[in-house]
C-alpha positions as semicolon CSV with decimal commas, in nm:
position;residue;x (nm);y (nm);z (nm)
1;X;-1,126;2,737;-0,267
2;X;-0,972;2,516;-0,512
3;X;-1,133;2,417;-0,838
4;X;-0,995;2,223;-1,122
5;X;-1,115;2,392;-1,453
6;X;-1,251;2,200;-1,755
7;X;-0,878;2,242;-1,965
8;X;-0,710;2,111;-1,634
9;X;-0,912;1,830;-1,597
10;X;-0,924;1,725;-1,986
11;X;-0,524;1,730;-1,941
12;X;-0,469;1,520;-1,656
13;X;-0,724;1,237;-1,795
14;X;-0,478;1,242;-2,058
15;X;-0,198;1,238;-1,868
16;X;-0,345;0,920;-1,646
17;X;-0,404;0,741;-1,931
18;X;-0,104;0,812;-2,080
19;X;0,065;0,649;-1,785
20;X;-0,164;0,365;-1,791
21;X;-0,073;0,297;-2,139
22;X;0,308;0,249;-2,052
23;X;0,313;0,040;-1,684
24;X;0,630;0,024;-1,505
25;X;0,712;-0,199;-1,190
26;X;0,855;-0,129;-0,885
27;X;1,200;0,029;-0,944
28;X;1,212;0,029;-1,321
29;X;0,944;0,327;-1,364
30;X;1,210;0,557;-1,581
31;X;0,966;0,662;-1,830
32;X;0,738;0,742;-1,551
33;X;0,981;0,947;-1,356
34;X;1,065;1,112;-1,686
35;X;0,691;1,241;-1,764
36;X;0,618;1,352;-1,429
37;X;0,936;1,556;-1,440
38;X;0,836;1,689;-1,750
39;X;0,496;1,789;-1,678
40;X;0,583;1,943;-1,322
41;X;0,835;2,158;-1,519
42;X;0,594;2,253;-1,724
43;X;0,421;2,434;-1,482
44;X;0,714;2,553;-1,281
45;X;0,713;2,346;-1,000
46;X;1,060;2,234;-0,849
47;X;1,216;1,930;-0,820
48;X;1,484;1,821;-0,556
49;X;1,802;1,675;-0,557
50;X;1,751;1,392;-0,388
51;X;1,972;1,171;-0,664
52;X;1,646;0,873;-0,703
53;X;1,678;0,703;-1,027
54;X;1,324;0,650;-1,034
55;X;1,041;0,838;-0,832
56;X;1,082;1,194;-0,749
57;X;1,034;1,463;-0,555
58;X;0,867;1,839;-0,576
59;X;0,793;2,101;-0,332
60;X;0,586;2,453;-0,354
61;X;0,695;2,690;-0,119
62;X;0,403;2,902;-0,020
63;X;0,417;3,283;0,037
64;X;0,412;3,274;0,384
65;X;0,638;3,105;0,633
66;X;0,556;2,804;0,767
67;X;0,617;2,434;0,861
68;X;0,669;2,172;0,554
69;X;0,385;1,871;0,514
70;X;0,410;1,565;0,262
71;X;0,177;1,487;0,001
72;X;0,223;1,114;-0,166
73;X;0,128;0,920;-0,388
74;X;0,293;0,609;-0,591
75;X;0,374;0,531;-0,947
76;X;0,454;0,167;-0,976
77;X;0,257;-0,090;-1,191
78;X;0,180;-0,479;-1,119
79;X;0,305;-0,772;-1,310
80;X;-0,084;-0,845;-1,450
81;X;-0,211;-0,882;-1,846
82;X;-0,466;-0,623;-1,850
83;X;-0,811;-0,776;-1,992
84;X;-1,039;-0,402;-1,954
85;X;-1,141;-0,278;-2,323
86;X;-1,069;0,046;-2,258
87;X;-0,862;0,189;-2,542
88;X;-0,592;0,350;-2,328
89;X;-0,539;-0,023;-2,237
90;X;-0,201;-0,143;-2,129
91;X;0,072;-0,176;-2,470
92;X;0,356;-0,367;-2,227
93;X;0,255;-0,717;-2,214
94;X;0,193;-0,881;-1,879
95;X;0,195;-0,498;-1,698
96;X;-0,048;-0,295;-1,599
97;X;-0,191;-0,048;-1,329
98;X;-0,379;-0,291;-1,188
99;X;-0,429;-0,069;-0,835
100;X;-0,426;0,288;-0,975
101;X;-0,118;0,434;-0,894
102;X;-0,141;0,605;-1,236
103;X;-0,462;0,746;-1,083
104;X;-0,292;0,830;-0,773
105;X;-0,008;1,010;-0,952
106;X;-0,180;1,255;-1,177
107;X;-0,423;1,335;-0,931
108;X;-0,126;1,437;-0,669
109;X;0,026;1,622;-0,993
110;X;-0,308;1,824;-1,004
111;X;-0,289;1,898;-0,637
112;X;0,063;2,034;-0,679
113;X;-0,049;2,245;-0,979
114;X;-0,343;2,412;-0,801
115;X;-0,119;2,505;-0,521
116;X;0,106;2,606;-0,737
117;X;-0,080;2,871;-0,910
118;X;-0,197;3,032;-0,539
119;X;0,113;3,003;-0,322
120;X;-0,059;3,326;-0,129
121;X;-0,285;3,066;0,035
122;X;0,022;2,835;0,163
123;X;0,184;2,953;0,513
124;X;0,480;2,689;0,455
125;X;0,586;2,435;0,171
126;X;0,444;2,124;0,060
127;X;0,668;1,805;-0,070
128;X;0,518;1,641;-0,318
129;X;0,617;1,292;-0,282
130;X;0,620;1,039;-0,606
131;X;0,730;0,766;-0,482
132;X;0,839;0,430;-0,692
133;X;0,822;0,061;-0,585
134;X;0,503;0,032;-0,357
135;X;0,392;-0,249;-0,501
136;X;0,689;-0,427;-0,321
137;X;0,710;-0,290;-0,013
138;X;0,991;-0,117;-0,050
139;X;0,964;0,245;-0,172
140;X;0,893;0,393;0,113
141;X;1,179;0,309;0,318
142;X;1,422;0,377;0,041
143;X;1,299;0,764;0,043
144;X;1,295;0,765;0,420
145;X;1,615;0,639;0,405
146;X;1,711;0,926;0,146
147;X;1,576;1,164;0,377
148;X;1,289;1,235;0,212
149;X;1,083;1,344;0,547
150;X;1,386;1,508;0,648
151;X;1,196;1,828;0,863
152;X;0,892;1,718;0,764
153;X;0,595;1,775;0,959
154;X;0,305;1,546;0,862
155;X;0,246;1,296;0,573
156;X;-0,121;1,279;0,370
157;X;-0,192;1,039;0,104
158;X;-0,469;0,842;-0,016
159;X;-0,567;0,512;-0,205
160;X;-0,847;0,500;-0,423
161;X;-1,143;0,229;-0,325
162;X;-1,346;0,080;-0,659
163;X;-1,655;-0,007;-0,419
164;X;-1,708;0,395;-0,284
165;X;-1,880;0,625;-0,535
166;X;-1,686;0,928;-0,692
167;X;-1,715;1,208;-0,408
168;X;-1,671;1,022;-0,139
169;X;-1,357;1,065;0,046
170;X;-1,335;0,749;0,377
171;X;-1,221;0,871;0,688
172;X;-1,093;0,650;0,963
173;X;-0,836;0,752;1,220
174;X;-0,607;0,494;1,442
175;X;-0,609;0,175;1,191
176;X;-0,711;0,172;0,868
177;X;-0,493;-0,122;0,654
178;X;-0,348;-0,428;0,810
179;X;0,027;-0,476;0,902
180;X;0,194;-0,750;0,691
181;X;0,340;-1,013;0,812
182;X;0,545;-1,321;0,610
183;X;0,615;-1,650;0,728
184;X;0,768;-1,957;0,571
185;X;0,787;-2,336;0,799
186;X;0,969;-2,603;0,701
187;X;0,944;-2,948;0,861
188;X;1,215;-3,204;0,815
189;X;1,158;-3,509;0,918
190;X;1,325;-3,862;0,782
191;X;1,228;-3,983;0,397
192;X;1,152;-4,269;0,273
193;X;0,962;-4,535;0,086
194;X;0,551;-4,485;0,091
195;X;0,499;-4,852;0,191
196;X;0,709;-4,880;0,465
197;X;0,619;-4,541;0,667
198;X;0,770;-4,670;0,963
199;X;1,110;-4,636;0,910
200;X;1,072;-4,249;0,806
201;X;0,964;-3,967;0,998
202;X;0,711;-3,793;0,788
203;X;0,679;-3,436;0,706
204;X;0,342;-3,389;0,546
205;X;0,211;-3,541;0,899
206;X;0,364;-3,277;1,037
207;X;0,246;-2,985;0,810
208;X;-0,092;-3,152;0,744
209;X;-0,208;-3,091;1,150
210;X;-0,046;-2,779;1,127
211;X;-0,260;-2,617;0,842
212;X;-0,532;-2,734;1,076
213;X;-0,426;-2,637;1,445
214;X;-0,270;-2,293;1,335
215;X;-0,640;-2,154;1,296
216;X;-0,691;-2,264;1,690
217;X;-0,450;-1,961;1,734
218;X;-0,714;-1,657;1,604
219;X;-1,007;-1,881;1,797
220;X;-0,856;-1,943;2,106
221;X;-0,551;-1,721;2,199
222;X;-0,653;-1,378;2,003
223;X;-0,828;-1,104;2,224
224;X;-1,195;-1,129;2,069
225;X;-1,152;-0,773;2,011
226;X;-0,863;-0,765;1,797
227;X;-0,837;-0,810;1,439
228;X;-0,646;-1,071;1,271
229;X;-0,622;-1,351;1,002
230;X;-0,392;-1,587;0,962
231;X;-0,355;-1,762;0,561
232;X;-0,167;-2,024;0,462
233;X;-0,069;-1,964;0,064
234;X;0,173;-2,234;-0,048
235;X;0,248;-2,585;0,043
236;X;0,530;-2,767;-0,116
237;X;0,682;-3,125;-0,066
238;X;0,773;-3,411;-0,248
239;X;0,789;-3,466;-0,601
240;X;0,646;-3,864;-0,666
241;X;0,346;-4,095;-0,568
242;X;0,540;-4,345;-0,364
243;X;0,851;-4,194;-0,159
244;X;0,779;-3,994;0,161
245;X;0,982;-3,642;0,169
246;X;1,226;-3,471;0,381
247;X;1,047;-3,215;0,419
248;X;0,739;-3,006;0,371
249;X;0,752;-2,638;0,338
250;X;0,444;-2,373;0,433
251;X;0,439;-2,013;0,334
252;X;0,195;-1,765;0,421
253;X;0,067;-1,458;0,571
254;X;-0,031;-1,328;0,888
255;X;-0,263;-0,960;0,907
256;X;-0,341;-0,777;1,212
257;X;-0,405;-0,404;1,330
258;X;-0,304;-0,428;1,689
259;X;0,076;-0,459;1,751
260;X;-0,026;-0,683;2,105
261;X;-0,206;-0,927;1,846
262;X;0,080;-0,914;1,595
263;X;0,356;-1,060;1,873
264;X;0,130;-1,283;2,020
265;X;0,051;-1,474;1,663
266;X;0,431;-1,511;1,594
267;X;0,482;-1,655;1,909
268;X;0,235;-1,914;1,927
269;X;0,280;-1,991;1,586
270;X;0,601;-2,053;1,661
271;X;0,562;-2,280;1,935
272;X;0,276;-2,474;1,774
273;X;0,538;-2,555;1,468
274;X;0,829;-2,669;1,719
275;X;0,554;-2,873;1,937
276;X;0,412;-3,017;1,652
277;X;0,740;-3,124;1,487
278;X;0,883;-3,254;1,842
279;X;0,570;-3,489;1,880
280;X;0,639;-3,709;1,530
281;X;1,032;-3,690;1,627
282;X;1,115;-3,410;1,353
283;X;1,254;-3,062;1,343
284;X;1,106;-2,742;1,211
285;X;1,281;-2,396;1,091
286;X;1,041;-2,112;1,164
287;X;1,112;-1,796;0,948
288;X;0,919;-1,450;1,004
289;X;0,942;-1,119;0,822
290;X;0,779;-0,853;0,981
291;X;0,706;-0,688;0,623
292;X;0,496;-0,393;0,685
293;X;0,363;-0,204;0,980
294;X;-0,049;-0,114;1,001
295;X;-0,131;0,231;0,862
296;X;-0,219;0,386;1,126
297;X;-0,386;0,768;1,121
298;X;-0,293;1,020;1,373
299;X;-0,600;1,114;1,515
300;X;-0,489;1,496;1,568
301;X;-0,547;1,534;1,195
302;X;-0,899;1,381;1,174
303;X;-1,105;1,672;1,196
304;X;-0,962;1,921;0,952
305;X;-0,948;1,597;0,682
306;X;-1,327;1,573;0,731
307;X;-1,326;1,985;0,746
308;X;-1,133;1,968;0,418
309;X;-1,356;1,746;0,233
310;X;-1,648;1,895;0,295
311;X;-1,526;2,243;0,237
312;X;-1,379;2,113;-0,129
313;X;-1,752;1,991;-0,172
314;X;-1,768;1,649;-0,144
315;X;-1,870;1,412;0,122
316;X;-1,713;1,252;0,428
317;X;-1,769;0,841;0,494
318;X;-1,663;0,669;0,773
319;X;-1,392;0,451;0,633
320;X;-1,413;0,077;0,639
321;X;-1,047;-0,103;0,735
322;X;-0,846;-0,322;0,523
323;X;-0,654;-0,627;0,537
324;X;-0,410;-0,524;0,246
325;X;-0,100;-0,373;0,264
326;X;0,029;-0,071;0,202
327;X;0,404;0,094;0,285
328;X;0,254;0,449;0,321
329;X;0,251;0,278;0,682
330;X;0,627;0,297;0,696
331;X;0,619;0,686;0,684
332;X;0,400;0,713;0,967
333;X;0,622;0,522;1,221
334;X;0,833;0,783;1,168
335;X;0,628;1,133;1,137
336;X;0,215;1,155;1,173
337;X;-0,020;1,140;0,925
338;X;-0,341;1,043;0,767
339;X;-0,474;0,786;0,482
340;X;-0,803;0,823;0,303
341;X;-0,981;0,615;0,121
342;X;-1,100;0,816;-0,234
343;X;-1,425;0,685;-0,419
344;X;-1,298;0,600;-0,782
345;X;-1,669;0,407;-0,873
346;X;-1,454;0,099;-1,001
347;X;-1,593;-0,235;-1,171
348;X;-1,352;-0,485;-1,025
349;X;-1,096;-0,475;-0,679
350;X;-0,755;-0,357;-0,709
351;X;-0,494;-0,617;-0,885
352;X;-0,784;-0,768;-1,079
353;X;-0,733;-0,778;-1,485
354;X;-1,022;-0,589;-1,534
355;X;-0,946;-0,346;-1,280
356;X;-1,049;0,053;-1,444
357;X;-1,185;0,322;-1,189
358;X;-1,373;0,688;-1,270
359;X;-1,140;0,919;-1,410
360;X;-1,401;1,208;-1,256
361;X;-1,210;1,135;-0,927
362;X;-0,871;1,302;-1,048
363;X;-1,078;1,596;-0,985
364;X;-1,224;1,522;-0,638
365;X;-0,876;1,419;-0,539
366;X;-0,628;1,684;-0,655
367;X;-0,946;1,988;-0,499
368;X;-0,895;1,770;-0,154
369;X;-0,595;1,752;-0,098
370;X;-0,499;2,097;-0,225
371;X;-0,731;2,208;0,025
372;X;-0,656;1,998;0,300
373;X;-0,252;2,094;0,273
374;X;-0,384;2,505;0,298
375;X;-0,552;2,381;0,590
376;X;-0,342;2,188;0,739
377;X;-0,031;2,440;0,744
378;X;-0,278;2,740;0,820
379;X;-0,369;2,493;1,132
380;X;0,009;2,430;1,213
């Protein structure tokens, strides 16, 4: 149905690494923004007013009336030196796109430009969603909050994955990446001199048995069936060999894909830091920041993804889940959706300084989901 032609896919190779040679983070991608308007224009495709400094958004209105579906991807870089070799390497010091999103936005951009150029096939409109600041979490809600899904139907999107070969599209519905969760414990107990720990109340103590115990909580009180890891990232406290602190501070993370697994961890967690603190005679403050929900794929749309792939020519794979995060989640607690993994053939994982993927997969991905939104309204 769709196919990208050899000019077409020349250009947006270009175009990627054109975007990969100027990385933005989250929130500050204005040249970005500024070459995706540009080379949607270019090819008549509209843009809405939805007043975003960065990011935007672009619809095609098919031929035929019909219901309106999201397609998204995300532009934002990472904070990383780039150490590939490639000569379309990063030229802004300590940025790059580390996890593809410049992959991820040209390939969308060729999606929206094949539709474009056979509305006939479209009974509705598609929104074309290029959204900034996923890197922190935050993107998504600020274009919900714009009303970016405003009578929107569904929401598709993808994320490519170095370790699946170019042509291979992972399916998965129901859970496919972890929800996020933050923590940060701080123990207070009574300082005091090193050599006389009996007149203080001490706080490493404390956070020492917790860093052990806390893993008790995933062996002993998770359902065996669920899914969830609990890390421990940073420990601070004290600042010299021979004085005993205040206080010790933990942050970490907590991952999960069941939401009965996600309240039950903050809650003995919790408990085992006020327990813990109460039996040396200290005091703990327990912060938690629910950060980001699990991405979790409707499983009405299953079947005409996997149609879609194959009829695009290229293969289905039975998705593997992840423990990262990713704020596509936030749109689908408020419409449904699916999330794909899309084989990019990579070298190294995403956020790694050597991180580079298979720019043959722009093609694979703009032919899918072109075909897959033709599908999906014609299904509506």
């Amino acid at each position: 149905m769709f196919k990208i032609n050899e000019e077409l896919a020349k250009d947006l190779i270009e175009k990627r690494r054109d975007l990969h040679r100027n990385p933005e983070l989250a929130f500050e991608e204005f040249n970005t923004t500024e070459h995706l308007k540009k080379w949607l224009g270019e090819h008549g495709i509209p843009i809405l007013p939805f007043g975003l400094e960065t990011g935007i958004i672009a619809e095609v209105r098919g031929e035929h009336e019909g219901p309106t579906i999201a397609i998204r991807s995300d532009i934002d870089a990472l904070p990383i030196k780039e150490e590939t070799d490639v000569p379309f390497r990063s030229e802004i010091d300590g940025k790059m796109h580390a996890c593809g999103h410049d992959f991820h936005a040209v390939s969308i951009l060729g999606a929206a430009i094949l539709l474009n150029e056979q509305k006939d096939l479209l009974h509705g409109t598609v929104r074309f969603i290029f959204q900034p600041a996923e890197e922190v979490a935050q993107g998504a809600k600020y274009l919900v909050d714009k009303g970016v899904l405003n009578d929107v139907k569904a929401v598709f999107g993808m994320h490519n994955k170095p370790d699946l070969p170019v042509g291979t599209i992972g399916v998965k519905s129901n859970g496919l990446m972890a929800s996020v969760d933050k923590f940060e414990i701080t123990f207070n107990g009574i300082g005091g001199h090193a050599g006389i720990p009996s007149s203080t109340i001490d706080p490493i103590i404390m956070a020492s048995q917790y860093v052990t115990n806390v893993q008790s909580i995933i062996a002993r009180r998770i359902d065996l069936f669920h899914n969830a890891v609990i890390s421990i990232t940073s420990i601070n406290g004290g600042n010299t060999w021979n004085v005993i602190p205040d206080k010790v501070v933990l942050q970490g993370t907590v991952r999960t894909f069941q939401q009965e697994a996600r309240e039950t961890i903050s809650s003995y967690m919790k408990k085992l830091a006020q327990t813990t603190a109460e039996g040396h005679g200290g005091a703990v403050d327990f912060q938690w920041d629910s950060y980001l929900p699990v991405v979790n794929n409707s499983e009405e749309y299953e079947e005409v993804v996997r149609e879609a792939i194959k009829e695009a020519g290229y293969e289905v794979v039975n998705a593997v889940p992840n423990a990262g995060g990713e704020d596509f989640a936030y749109y689908l607690n408020y419409i449904p959706g699916f999330f794909v993994w899309m084989g990019v053939d990579g070298p190294k994982e995403w956020h790694h300084p050597e991180f580079d993927l298979n720019e043959e997969a722009i093609k694979v991905a703009a032919e899918y989901f072109a075909t897959l939104a033709v599908k999906v309204l014609k299904n509506a």
